[in-house]
N, C-alpha and C positions, 0 to 999 in steps of 0.2 A: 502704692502711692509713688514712690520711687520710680517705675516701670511708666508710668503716667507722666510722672515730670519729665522724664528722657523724652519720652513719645512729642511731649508739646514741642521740646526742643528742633525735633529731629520736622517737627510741623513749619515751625520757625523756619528753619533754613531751606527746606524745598519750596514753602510760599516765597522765598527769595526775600524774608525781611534781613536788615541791613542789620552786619556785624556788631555794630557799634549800638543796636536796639538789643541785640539776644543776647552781648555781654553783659548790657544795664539789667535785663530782670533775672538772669542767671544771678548777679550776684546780688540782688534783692531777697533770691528766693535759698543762696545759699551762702549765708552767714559764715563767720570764723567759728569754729569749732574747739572745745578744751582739750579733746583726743584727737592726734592728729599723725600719722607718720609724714615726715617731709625730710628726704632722703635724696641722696645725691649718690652716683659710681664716681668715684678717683680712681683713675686707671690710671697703674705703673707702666702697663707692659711697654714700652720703646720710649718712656717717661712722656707720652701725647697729651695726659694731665698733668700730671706731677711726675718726675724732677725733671728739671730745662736744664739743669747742670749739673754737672761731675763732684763740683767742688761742695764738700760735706756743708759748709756756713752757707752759701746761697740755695742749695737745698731745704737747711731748716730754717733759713729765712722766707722763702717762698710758702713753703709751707703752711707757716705762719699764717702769712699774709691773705693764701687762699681761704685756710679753715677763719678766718677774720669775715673775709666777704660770706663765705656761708653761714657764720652766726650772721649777721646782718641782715640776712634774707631770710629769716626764719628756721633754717635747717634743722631739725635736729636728731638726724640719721647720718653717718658717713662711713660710707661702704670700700674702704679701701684696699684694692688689688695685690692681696700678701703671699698665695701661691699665684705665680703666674704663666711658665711653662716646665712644671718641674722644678723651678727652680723660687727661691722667696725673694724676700727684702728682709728677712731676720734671721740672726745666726743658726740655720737649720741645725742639727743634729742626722737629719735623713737626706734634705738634698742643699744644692750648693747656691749661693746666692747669681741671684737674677743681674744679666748686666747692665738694667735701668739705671741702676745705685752707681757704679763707678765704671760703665764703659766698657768695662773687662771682666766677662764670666766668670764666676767663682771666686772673686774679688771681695773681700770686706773695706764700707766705706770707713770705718773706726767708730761707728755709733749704729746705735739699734733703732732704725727710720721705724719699724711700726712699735717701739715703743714710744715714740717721741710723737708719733701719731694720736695713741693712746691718750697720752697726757693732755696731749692741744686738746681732744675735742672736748676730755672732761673736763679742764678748764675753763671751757666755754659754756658747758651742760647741753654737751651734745656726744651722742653716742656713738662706740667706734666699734663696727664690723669687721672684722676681715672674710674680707671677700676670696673664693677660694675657686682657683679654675680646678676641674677635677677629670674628665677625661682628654682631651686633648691636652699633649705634652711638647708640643712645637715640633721644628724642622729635625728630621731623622739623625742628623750629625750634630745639632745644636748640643749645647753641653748636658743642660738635664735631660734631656729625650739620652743622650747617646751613655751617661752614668747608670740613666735610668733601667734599659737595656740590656745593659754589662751586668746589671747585681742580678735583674728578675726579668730576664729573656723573655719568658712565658705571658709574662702580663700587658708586652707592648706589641701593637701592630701598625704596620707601614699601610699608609694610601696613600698613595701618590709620592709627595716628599716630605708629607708629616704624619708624625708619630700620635698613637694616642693607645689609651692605656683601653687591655679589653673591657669590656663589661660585662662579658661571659666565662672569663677569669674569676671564681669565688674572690681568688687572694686578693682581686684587686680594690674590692671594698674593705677587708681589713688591712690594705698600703693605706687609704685615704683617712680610716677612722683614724689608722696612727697620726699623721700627718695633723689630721684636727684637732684629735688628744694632745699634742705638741703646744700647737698652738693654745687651746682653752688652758692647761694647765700653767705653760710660760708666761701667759700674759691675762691682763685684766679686762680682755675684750668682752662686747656688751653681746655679740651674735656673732655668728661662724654663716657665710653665705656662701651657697653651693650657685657655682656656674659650670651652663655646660655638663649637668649632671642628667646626662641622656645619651640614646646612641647617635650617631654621626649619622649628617643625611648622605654622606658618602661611606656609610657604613655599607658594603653589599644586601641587596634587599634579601628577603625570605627566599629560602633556601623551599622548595616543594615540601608540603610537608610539616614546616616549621610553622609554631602557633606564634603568634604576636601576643599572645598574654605570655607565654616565656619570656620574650623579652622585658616584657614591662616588669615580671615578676625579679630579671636579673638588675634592673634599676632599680626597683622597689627594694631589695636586698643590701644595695649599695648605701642607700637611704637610712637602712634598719640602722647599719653597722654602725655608719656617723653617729644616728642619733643617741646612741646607744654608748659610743665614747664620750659624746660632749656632757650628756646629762650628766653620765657619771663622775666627771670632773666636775662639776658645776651646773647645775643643775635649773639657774636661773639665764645660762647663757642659751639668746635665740638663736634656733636652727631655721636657718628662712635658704630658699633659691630663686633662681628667676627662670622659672618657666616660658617658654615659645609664649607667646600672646594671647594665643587664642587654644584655647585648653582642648575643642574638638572641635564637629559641625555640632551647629544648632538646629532647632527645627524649620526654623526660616530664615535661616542665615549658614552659608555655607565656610567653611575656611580658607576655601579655594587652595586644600589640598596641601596645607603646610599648618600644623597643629600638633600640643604639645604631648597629648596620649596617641592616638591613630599612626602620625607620623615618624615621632622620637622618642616613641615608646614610654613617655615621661609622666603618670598617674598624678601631677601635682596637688589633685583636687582630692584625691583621696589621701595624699600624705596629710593634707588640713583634718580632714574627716578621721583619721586614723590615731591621730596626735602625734604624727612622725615630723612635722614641721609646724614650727611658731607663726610662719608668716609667711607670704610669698608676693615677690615683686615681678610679676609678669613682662616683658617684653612687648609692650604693645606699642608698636610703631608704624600705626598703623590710621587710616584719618574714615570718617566719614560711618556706615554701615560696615565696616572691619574693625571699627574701635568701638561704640556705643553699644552694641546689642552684648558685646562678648565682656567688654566692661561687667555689664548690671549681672550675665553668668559668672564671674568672678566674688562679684556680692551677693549672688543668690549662696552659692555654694562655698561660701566662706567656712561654714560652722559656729559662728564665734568667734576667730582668728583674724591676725593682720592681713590685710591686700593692701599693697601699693602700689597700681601699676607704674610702669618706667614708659617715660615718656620723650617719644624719641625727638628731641629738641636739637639735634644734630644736623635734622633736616631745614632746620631756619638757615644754614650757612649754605650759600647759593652753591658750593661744588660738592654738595653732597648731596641736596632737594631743593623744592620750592615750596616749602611751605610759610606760612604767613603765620606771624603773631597770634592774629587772634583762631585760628584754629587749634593754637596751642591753648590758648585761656578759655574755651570754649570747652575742650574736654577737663580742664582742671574743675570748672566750676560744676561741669556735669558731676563728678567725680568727688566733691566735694558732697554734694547733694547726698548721692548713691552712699555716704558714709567711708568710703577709701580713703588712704590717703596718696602720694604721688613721690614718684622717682625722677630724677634727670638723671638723663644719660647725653651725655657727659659734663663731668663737671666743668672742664676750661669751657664750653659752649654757653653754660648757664655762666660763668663768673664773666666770660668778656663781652655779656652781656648782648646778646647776638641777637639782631633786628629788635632787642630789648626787651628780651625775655627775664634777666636779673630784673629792670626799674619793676616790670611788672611783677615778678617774684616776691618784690621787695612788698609791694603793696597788696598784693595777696594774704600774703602770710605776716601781717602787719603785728600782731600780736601772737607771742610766745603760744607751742601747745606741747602737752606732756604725749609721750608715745601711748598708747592704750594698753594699760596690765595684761599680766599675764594671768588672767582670774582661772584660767585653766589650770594653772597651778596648783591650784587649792590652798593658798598660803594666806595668813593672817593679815592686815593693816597694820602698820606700827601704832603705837601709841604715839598722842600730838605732843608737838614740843613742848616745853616749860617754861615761865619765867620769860613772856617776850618783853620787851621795850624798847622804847626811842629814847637815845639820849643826843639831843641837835640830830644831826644827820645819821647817826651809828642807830641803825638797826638789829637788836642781839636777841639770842632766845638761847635757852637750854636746849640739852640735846636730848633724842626721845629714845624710845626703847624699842628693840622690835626681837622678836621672840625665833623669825625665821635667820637673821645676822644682825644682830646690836652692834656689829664692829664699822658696820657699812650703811651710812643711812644719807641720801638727799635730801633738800629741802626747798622748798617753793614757797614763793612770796606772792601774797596777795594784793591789792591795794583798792581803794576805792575811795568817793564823796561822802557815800553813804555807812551809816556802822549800824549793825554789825559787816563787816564785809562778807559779800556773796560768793563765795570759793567755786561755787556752780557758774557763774557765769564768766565766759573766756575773755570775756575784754577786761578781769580784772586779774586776769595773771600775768606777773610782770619781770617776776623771775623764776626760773626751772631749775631744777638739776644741780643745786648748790651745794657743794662739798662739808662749805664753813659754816658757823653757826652766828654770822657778824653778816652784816653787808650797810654799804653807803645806801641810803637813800635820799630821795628830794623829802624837805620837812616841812611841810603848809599845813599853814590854817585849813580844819576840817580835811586832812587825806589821814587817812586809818589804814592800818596794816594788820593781816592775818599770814601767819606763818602755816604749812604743814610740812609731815614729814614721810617720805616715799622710801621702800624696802628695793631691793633687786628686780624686783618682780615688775615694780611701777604701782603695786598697791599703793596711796596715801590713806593715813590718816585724816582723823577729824582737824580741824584747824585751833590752834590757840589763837584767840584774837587782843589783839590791842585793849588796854586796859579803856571803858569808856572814860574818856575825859569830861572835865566837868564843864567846858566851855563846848560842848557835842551838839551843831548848830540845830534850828530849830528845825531843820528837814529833814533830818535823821533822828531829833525828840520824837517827831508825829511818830515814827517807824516803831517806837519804842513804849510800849507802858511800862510806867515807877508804880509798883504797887506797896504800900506798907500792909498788906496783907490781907485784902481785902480784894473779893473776886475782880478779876481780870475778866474786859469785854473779848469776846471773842468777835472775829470779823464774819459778817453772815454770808449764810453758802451761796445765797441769789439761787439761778435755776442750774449752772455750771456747776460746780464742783459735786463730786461725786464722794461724803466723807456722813458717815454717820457715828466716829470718833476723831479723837483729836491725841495726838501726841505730846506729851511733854520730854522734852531732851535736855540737857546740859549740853551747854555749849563746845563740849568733847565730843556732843554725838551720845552720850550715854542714857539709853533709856529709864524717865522719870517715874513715869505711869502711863494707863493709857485710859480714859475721861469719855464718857459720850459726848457729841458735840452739841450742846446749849447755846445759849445766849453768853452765858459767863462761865467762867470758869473758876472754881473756888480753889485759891492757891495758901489758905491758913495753915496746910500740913508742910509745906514746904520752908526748906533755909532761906537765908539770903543770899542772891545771886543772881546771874544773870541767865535764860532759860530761853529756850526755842521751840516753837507750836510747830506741829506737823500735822494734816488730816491724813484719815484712814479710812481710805475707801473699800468699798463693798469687795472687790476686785483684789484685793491689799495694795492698792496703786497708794502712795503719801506722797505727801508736797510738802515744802515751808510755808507757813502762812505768815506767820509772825514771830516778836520777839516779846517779853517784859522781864521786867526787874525787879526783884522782892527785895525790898529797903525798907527795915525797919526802925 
């Protein structure tokens, strides 16, 4: 179906129908979604994102202000540049700080920018990566390249005037695992993202002789080692990179000879397949038949894992491309469809809002979405919070319990017209990622709130919902049977639904019993409380059908 929706698209635009018609039913046909990655690159390196200045205060004022406009737009990935050439933005231990931060190499600003990173995004319920350049170590005489050199001769090689580190060096994937161990264990980052984890296209070609699965085997190795540090620090933090674009050739679509297995030796697709990587943000900067077909191989070939391609919105600024607006929103909405989520590269291009790619950003991603679990994990849902209520605008809940870290748990806010509130549908999430167990909200006639609560992983829980109130208007009564104990109508299957039982659940989600599907439903053995119908199809496919209440 997917492969078919792209296909009409791609019909759309050689019949020459007009932009502003394939946006309309693009975004008809692909709605907001509750799982979503929407991820930005904050590149330090010469501060061309972030910092514009020396001075420590208008740095973490800037900052601010940035990660401000990317909450604003929905973001809530942020991928910031913490190794950059050998050198970081945090008090290394291994190599010496980067001179984005104060101008002068090896320089400390007096404050720790990715912890301060750290803090802003989770403040905002947005997640902070560090981003991690890994073979390329900058210009031969620059400070990290030339430190680098001096401790571990063997591990660096010169092309032309810049250094990078081998890949055919064993030691040089156990440099980088340290490097990341460093990193995951010192800070409370949510992912570790490998850049540039391939060999250089100015690496010298094959040698007579030499197999190209060696290669990929000495990146593939590099790969192990990281993953293999970070789990073991932490075990919920994602290992994602950004692979070349276009992963190889296709069978009717070629790469035109620059791809990220074939040419830079880089297996991306099998690190997904392998469980050596969480996620991967491809590189596709690419427009037309080089982005759409290699896209939907990126979603064929997922496994179950994140894709977000990066999207090269760089080229909206006339001295760099000519691309237009809606070429950009054309592949989001594709991509949207295809189930992905989306990267910008770079962040100052999407915040100064370049030929107006932020307004539209903004409208895009209009409502909040949670990152997609790591079900690969194999880790439990927490249990749902306790005790919620409204007191005027103070929205408060208990805190829940979660069996993989009870010490560390978010929480997401629900809302809606209707009660019970529907946790399943994304127009009713309204806040993500919440540290506290309090929040302000708007207090109206008929809006109802449901709380859950989310583990490391992105597991949630079932939702506690808002106690029903007794003035609960008459369009959310119809939604509702009060039974004092006496069977319950069930709503009939017509020729659609596919259910020859019915589920009974507590409103935690807890399995009640499970009922043939009838006309009614006899609920005399049940408490009093509030209950949720699910059918159960032939297939095990269920749905929510309904709600009632046993009040005796």
């Amino acid at each position: 179906m997917k492969q078919l929706y792209t296909l009409i698209v791609f019909l759309f635009l050689a019949l020459g129908i007009g932009a502003q018609e394939v946006c309309q039913a693009l975004w008809n046909a692909a709605p907001a979604t509750k799982y979503e990655v929407r991820a930005v690159w904050l590149t330090t390196i010469g501060g061309i994102d972030w910092p514009h200045s020396y001075q420590a205060g208008k740095q973490r004022q800037e900052l601010i202000e940035t990660l401000d406009r990317l909450k604003q737009a929905g973001i809530n990935t942020v991928m910031v540049q913490t190794r950059v050439r050998a050198t970081t933005i945090y008090p290394s231990a291994i190599e010496p700080w980067d001179g984005c931060i104060t101008g002068k190499p090896g320089h400390s600003p007096g404050y720790d920018p990715l912890q301060f990173c750290i803090e802003l995004c989770h403040e905002r319920g947005m997640e902070c990566h560090a981003w991690v350049v890994t073979i390329p170590i900058g210009k031969w005489n620059s400070l990290g390249c030339r430190q680098l050199r001096q401790k571990y001769p063997k591990l660096v090689r010169r092309i032309g005037e810049d250094g990078f580190m081998d890949p055919e060096q064993t030691q040089t994937g156990d440099y980088l695992a340290k490097m990341c161990s460093e990193i995951v264990r010192n800070y409370d980052v949510d992912g570790i993202h490998l850049d540039y984890i391939r060999y250089p296209e100015t690496w010298p070609k094959l040698r007579k002789g030499e197999s190209r699965s060696r290669r990929i085997a000495n990146i593939t190795a590099i790969v192990e080692k990281i993953h293999r540090a970070v789990k073991t620090e932490k075990n919920w933090v994602k290992l994602s990179c950004s692979p070349v674009g276009k992963y190889d050739d296709l069978c009717r679509y070629r790469s035109g000879g620059w791809n990220a297995r074939t040419t830079v030796c880089q297996d991306a697709q099998a690190w997904l397949r392998d469980g050596l990587m969480d996620a991967l943000f491809p590189m596709m900067y690419f427009q037309g038949n080089n982005f759409y077909p290699f896209a939907i191989d990126w979603q064929e070939q997922s496994y179950g894992r994140i894709v977000a391609p990066g999207l090269g919105i760089y080229f909206l600024d006339p001295r760099e491309g000519k691309w237009t607006l809606p070429m950009v929103e054309r592949q989001m909405y594709v991509l949207r469809q295809l189930g992905l989520g989306h990267c910008y590269f770079r962040s100052k291009f999407f915040t100064d809002n370049t030929k107006g790619i932020y307004d539209f950003g903004r409208r895009f991603d209009a409502t909040p979405a949670l990152i997609p679990p790591m079900t690969w994990a194999g880790k439990a849902a927490p249990q749902a919070p306790t005790v919620l209520s409204l007191e005027g605008n103070q929205l408060s809940w208990g805190g829940a319990c979660d069996q993989s870290d009870a010490s560390y748990l978010l929480y997401n806010i629900y809302a809606s017209d209707s009660y019970p509130v529907d946790i399943e549908n994304p127009q009713n999430l309204v806040a993500a990622r919440l540290t506290a167990t309090s929040r302000l909200v708007p207090a109206m006639q008929g809006r109802y709130y449901a709380v859950t609560a989310m583990n490391r992983y992105g597991q949630e829980s079932p939702a506690i919902q808002q106690d029903c109130p007794e003035n609960t208007s008459q369009t959310a009564r119809q939604q509702i049977q009060i039974s004092t104990g006496h069977p319950v109508v069930l709503p009939p299957k017509g020729q659609v639904l596919d259910a020859d039982y019915v589920i009974v659940e507590s409103m935690t989600g807890q399995q009640i019993g499970v009922y043939p599907y009838t006309a009614t439903l006899n609920v005399s053995a049940l408490t009093d409380g509030m209950y949720q119908l699910r059918s159960l199809g032939r297939k095990g496919r269920t749905h929510r059908i309904g709600y009632f209440i046993v009040k005796r």
